[in-house]
C-alpha positions in Angstrom: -5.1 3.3 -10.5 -3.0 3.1 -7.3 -6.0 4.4 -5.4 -7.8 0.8 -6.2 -4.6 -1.0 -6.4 -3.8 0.3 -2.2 -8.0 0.0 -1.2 -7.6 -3.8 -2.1 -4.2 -4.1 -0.7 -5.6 -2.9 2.6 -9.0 -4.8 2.7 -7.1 -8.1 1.5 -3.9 -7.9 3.2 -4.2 -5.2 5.7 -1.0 -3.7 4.1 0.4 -0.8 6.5 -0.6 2.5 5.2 -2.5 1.2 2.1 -5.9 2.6 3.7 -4.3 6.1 4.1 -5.3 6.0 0.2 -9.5 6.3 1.0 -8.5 9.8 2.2 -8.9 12.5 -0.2 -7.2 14.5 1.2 -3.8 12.4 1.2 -4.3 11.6 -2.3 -5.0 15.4 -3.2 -1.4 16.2 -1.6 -0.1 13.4 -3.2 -1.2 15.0 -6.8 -0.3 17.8 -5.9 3.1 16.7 -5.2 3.4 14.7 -8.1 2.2 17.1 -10.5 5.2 19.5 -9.0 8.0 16.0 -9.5 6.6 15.7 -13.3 6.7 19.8 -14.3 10.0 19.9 -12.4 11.4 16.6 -14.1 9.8 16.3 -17.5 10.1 20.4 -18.1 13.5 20.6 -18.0 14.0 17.7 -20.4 11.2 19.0 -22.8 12.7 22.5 -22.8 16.0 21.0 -24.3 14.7 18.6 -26.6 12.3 21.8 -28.1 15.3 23.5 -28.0 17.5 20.6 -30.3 14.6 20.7 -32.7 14.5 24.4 -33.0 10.4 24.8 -31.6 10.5 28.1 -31.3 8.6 31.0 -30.7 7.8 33.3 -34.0 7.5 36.7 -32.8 5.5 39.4 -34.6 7.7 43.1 -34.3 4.5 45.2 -32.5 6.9 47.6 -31.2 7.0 46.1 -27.4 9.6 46.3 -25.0 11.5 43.0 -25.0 9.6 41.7 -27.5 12.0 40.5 -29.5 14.4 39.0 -26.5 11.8 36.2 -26.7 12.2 34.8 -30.5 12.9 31.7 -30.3 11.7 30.5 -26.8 10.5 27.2 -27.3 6.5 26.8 -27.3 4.4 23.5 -26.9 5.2 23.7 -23.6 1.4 23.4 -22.3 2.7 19.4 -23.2 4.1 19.9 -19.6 1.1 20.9 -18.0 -0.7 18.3 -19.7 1.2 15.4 -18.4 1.5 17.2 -14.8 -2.3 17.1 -14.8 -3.0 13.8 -16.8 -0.9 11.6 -14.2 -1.7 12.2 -11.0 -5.1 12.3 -11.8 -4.9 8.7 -13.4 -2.6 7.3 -10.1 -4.5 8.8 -7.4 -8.3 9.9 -8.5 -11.4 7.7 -8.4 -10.9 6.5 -12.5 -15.3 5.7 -12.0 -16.0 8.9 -11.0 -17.9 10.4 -13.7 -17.0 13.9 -12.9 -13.1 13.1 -13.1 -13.9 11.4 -16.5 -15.8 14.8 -17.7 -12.2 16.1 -16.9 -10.1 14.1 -18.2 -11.6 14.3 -21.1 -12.0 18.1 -21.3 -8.3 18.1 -20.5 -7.1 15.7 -23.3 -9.9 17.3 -26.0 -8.8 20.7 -25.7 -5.3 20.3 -25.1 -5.2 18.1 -28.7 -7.0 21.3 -30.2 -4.4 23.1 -29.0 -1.5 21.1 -30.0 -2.8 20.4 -33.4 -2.5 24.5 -33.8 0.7 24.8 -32.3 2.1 22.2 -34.7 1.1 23.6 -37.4 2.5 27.0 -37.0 5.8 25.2 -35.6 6.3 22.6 -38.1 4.3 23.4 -40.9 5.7 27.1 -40.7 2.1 28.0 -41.4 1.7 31.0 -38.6 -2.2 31.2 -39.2 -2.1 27.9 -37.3 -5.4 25.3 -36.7 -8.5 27.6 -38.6 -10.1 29.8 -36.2 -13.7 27.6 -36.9 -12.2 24.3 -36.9 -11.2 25.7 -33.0 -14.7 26.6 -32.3 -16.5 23.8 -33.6 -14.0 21.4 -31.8 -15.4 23.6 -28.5 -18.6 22.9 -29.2 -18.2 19.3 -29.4 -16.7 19.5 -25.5 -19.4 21.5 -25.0 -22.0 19.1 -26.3 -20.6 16.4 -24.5 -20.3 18.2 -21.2 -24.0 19.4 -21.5 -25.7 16.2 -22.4 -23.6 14.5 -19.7 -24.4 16.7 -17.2 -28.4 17.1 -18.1 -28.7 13.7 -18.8 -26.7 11.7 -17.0 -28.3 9.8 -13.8 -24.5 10.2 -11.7 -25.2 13.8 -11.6 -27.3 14.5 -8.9 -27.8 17.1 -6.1 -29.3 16.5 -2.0 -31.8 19.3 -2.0 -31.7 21.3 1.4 -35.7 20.8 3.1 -36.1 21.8 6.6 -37.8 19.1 9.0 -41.2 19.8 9.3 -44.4 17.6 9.8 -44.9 17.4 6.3 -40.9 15.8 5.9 -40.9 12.2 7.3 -37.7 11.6 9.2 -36.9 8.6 7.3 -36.5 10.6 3.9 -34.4 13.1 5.1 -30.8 13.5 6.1 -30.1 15.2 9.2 -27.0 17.4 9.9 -25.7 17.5 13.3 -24.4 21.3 13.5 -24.6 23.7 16.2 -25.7 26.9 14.0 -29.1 25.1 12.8 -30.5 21.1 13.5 -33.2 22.3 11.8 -31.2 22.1 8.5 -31.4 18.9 6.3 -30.4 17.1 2.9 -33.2 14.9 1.4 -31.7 11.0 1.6 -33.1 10.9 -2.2 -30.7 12.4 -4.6 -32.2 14.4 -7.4 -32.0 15.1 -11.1 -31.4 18.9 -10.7 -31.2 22.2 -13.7 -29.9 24.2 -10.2 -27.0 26.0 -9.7 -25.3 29.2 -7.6 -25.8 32.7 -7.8 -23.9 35.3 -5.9 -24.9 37.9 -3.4 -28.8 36.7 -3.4 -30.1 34.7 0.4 -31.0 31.0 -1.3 -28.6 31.2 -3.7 -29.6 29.2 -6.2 -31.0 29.5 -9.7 -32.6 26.9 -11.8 -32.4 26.6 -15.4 -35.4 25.8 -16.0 -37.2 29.1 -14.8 -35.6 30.5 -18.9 -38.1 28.0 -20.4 -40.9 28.6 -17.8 -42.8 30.8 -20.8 -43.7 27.5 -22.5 -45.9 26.9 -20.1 -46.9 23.0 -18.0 -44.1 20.4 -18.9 -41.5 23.2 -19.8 -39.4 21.9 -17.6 -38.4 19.2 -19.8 -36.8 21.3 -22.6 -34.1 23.1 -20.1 -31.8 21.2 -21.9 -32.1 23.6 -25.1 -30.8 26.3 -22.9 -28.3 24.9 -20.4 -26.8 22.8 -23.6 -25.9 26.3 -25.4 -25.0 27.9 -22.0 -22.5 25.6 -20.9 -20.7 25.3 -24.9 -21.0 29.3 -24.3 -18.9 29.3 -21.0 -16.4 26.7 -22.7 -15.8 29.0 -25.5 -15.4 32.4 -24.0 -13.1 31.1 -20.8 -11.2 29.1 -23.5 -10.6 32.1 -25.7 -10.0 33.8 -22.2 -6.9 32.0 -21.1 -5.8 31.8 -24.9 -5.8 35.6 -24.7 -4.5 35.8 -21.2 -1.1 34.2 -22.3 0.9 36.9 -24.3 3.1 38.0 -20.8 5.2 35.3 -19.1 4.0 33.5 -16.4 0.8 35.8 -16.9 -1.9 33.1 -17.9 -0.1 30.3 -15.7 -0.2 32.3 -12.6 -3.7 33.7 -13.3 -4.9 29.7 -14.0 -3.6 28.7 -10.5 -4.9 31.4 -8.3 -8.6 30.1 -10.2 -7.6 27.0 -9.6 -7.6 27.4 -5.7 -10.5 29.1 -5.7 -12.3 26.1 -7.8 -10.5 23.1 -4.9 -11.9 25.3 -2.1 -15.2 26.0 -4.0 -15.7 22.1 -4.5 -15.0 20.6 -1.1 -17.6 22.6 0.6 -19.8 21.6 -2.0 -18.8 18.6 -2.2 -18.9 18.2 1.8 -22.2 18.0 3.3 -21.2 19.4 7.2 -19.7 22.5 5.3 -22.5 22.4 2.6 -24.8 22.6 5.6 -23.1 25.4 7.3 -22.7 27.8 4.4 -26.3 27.0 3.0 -25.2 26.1 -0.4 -25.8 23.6 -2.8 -25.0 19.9 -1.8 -23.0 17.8 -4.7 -22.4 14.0 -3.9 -18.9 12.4 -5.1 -17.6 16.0 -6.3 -15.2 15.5 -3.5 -12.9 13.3 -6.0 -12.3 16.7 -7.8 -10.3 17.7 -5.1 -7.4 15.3 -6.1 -7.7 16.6 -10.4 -7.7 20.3 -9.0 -4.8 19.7 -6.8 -2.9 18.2 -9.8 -4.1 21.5 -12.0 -2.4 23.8 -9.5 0.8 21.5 -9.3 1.0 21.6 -12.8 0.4 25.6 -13.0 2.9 25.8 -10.1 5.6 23.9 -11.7 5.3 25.5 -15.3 5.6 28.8 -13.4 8.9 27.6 -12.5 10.5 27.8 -16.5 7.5 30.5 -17.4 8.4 33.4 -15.2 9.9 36.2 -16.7 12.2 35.5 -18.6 10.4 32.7 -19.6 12.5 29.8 -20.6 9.4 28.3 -22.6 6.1 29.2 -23.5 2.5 26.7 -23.5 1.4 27.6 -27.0 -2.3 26.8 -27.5 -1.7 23.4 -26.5 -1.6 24.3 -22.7 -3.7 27.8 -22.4 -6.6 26.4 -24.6 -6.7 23.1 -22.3 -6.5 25.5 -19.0 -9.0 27.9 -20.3 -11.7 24.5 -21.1 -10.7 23.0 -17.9 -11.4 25.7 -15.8 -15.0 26.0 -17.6 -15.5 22.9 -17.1 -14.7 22.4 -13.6 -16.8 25.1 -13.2 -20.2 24.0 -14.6 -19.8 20.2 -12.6 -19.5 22.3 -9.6 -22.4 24.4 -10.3 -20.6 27.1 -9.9 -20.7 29.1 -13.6 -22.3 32.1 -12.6 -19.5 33.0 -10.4 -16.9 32.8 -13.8 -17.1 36.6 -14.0 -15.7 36.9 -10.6 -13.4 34.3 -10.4 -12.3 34.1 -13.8 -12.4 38.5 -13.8 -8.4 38.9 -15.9 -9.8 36.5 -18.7 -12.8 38.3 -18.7 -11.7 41.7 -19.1 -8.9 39.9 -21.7 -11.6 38.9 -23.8 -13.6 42.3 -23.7 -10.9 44.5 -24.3 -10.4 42.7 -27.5 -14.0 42.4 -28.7 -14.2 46.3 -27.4 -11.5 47.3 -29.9 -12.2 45.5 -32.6 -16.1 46.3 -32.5 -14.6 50.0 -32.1 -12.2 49.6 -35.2 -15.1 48.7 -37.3 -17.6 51.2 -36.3 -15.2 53.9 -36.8 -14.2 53.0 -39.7 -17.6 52.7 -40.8 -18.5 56.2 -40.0 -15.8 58.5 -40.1 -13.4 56.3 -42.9 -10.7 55.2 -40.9 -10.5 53.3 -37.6 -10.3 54.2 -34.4 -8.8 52.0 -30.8 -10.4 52.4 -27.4 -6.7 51.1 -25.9 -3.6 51.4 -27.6 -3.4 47.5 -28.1 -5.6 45.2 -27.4 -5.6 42.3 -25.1 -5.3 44.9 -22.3 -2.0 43.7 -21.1 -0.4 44.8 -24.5 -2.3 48.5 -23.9 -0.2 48.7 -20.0 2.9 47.5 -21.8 2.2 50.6 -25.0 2.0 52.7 -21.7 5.9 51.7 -20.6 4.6 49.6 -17.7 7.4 46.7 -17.5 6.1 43.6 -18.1 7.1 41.9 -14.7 4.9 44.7 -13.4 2.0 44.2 -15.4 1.7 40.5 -14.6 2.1 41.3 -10.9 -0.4 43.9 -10.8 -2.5 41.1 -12.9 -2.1 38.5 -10.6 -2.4 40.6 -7.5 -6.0 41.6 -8.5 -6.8 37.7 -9.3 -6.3 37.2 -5.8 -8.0 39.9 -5.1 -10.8 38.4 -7.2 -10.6 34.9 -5.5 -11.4 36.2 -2.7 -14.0 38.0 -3.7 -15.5 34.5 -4.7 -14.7 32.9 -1.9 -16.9 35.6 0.4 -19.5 35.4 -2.0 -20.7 31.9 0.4 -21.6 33.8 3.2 -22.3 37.5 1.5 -25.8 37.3 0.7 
């Protein structure tokens, strides 16, 4: 809103400073900023009207250490991050940018699933919360929309990289004035595309459609019946991930804003053509707008740290670690950047595994020998380090340290090929 507001200021009026606004990278500072003012400000004031009402935490005795200190910390706080990434992203982003739409409304959709669960176990006393299917099916739906948008939709495009050549007119290319190679050009034409990144491999891409290539001439056309599933897949697991992630304070919050900085820097180079050039990856047109949504997801992971480190002085509930789990999966897939999740994404991952390990264990043991048996001593992992006497300050450091470690890891992955 203000970023249309200050562009027609400045071409009408010439108002001083309005054109500062056509920068993305003053209006991703300026989210970022903001998002920090609205945590800081609306936090506080949320924490002690949760606190009036009595939204508290229900804890579960599992024989932890310091479990029980934290019965009755308020929850619901992912409302917090919510609004810290909702605004900014309304004042300062592109509002016709469909990629900042797809966010927004992964953002609002998930977060609503995750409020509805949190208010029933709050105020309907009902600790099974929002059935586990209704969850999944309401994934699916983001997932449905996110897939058809993004297979569909003719604002999605790509530049495909060609090299100049006598077949390649000049006029149809794009040419990229760097010093490693002139040779290297983007096609003028953007392009319907099923591409996206793969890690470690020279050329890094890999195209959907190569899964369908069996069917044989004109496969190419039913990609969608595999990208579709694919993409509700990655919304459900990193979801579920972040959801898991969130039983230490300041565990899943941290974890979500070390991804996030790996996701801002993984979608200016894409979304720049020089660097895009340079690193020989994937060109995206107008992902650069996700810069200034990203930078409000940090901010707002950032400034919920502040009341969610240990001791935490409030918890997100479902309502904010489904929304970071969906929005992080989703950032991910408009990127084209999915396959690296594993990496990236690495503490959710093993989250989610060590619970599916345990339980899948459980049952087979019990199957065979009568009563079950647990490859860790709880399940998600955190919980087993915590059965171990591992303080839980610890654990989430250790956690967080390897996420960077992680990040990193993703970040190399441009150039390590």
């Amino acid at each position: 809103m203000l970023y249309s507001l200050f562009i027609w200021l400045h071409k009408a009026f010439a108002f001083p400073g309005a054109g500062v606004f056509q920068y993305i990278s003053f209006r991703a500072a300026a989210a970022l900023i903001t998002s920090l003012f609205i945590s800081m400000i609306i936090g506080k004031r949320l924490i002690n009207f949760l606190r009036r009402k009595q939204v508290g935490e229900t804890v579960r005795d599992l024989g932890l250490e310091g479990q029980t200190s934290k019965q009755g910390t308020p929850t619901m706080g992912g409302l917090i991050i919510l609004a810290a990434i909702l605004i900014p992203s309304l004042l300062f982003a592109k509002l016709d940018n469909l990629y900042i739409i797809l966010m927004v409304i992964a953002t609002v959709w998930l977060g609503l699933i995750g409020f509805l669960d949190d208010y029933i176990k709050v105020f309907k006393k009902d600790k099974k919360g929002l059935p586990g299917k209704v969850k999944v099916l309401g994934q699916i739906g983001l997932g449905l929309i996110v897939g058809f948008t993004m297979y569909f939709s003719d604002d999605i495009v790509i530049r495909e990289r060609v090299r100049q050549s006598a077949y390649v007119p000049a006029s149809d290319v794009f040419q990229v004035e760097s010093a490693v190679d002139r040779s290297r050009i983007f096609s003028k034409t953007p392009v319907k595309s099923t591409k996206t990144t793969i890690p470690f491999v020279k050329n890094n891409e890999f195209d959907y459609s190569w899964l369908v290539s069996w069917m044989g001439e004109g496969a190419k056309k039913w990609t969608w019946l595999v990208f579709i599933p694919i993409a509700i897949f990655i919304i459900i697991s990193v979801s579920n991930g972040a959801n898991l992630t969130d039983g230490l304070d300041g565990l899943a919050t941290g974890t979500s804003a070390i991804i996030g900085l790996t996701l801002g820097v993984l979608a200016y180079v894409s979304g720049n053509i020089v660097f895009a050039n340079y690193l020989n990856i994937m060109y995206i047109p107008n992902t650069g707008e996700l810069a200034i949504f990203i930078s409000a997801f940090v901010g707002a992971c950032i400034g919920f740290l502040w009341y969610n480190s240990y001791p935490a002085q409030v918890f997100m509930g479902d309502t904010g670690s489904l929304a970071l789990g969906g929005i992080v999966a989703v950032f991910a897939i408009v990127i084209r950047k999915e396959i690296l999740i594993p990496i990236f994404c690495g503490i959710f991952l093993v989250e989610n595994l060590s619970v599916v390990m345990q339980v899948a264990w459980f049952k087979y043991t019990k199957r065979k020998y009568g009563e079950g048996r647990r490859i860790f001593r709880m399940s998600p992992l955190h919980h087993h380090f915590q059965k171990l006497g591992y303080h839980e300050s610890k654990i989430v450091m250790r956690f967080l340290i390897v996420s960077i470690m992680l990040a990193v890891l993703t970040i190399v992955t441009l150039k390590l090929r």
